[in-house]
C-alpha positions in Angstrom: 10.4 20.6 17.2 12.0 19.2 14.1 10.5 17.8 11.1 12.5 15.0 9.1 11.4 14.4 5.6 12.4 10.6 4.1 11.5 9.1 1.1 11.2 5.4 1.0 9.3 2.3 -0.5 8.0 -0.8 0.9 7.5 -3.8 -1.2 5.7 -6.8 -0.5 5.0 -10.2 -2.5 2.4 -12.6 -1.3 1.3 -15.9 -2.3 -1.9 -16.3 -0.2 -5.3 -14.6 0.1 -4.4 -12.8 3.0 -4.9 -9.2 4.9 -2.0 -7.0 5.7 -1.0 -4.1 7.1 1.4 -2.1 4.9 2.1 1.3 6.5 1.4 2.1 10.2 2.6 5.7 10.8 3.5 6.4 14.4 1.4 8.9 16.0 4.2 11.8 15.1 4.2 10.6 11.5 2.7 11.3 8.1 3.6 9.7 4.9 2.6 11.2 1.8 1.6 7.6 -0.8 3.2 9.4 -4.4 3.1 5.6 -5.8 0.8 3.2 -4.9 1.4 -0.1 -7.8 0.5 -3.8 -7.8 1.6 -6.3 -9.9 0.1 -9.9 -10.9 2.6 -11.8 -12.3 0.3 -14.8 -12.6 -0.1 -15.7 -16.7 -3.6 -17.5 -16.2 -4.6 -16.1 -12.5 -7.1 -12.9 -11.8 -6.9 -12.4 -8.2 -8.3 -9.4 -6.4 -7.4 -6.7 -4.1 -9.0 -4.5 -2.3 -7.0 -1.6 -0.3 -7.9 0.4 2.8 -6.7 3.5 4.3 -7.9 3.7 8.6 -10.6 1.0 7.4 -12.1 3.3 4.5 -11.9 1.6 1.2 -9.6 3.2 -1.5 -10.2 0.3 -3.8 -12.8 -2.5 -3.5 -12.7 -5.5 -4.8 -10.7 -4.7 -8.0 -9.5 -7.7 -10.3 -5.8 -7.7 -11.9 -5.7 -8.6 -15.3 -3.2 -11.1 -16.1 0.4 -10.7 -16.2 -0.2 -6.7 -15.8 0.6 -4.0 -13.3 -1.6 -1.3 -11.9 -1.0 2.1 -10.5 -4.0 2.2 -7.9 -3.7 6.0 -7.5 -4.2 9.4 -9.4 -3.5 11.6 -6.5 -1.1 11.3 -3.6 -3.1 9.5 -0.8 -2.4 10.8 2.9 -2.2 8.5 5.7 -2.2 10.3 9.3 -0.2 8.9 12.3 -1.6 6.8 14.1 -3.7 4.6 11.2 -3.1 2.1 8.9 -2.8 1.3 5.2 -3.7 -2.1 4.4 -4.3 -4.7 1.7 -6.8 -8.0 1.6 -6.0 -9.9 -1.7 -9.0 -12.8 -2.7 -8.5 -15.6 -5.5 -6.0 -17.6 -6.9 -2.8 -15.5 -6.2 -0.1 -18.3 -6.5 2.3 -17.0 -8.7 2.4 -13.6 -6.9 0.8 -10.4 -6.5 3.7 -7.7 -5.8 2.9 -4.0 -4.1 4.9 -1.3 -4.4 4.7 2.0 -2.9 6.6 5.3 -2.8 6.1 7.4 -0.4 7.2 10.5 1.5 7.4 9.7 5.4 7.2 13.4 7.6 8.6 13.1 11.0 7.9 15.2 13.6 10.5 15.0 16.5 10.9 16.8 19.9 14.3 18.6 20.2 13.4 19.9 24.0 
């Protein structure tokens, strides 16, 4: 068996109040979150976002200050294969609310 490490970074903007799914690790996967950051770049808007990793809450319900970017975490966050990392934003979020995440993806592959 052979492991493959990548680094990588998704990035998503939305518009809406909506729910997504940001990282789905196959069921051979792990990825390592290093970087987990969200942006409003509303002026007048306070939207918020509340982030789950395999349904358990990381962040609930946390409001974004205007015009500001957060980093959500302290430590790196592990999310297993076969689970998801996901997002439900809530509010006025118009202008945009941008996530950004670095992250270390560890894949384990059959060679046999």
């Amino acid at each position: 068996m052979a492991v493959v490490n990548q680094y990588k970074f998704y990035g998503k903007t939305t518009t809406a109040a909506e729910s997504v799914d940001m990282l789905e690790p196959g069921v051979n996967e792990t990825i390592i979150v290093r970087s987990l950051r969200v942006t409003n770049k509303s002026g007048s808007n306070t939207p918020t976002v509340t982030i789950k990793n395999n349904n358990f809450e990381i962040v609930n319900t946390q409001q974004l200050a205007t015009a500001t970017s957060v980093e959500i975490l302290s430590l790196p966050l592990i999310v297993e294969g076969g689970t998801k990392l996901s997002y439900t934003t809530a509010g006025t979020v118009s202008d945009g609310v941008v996530f950004g995440i670095s992250y270390l993806n560890i894949l384990k592959e059959r060679t046999d």
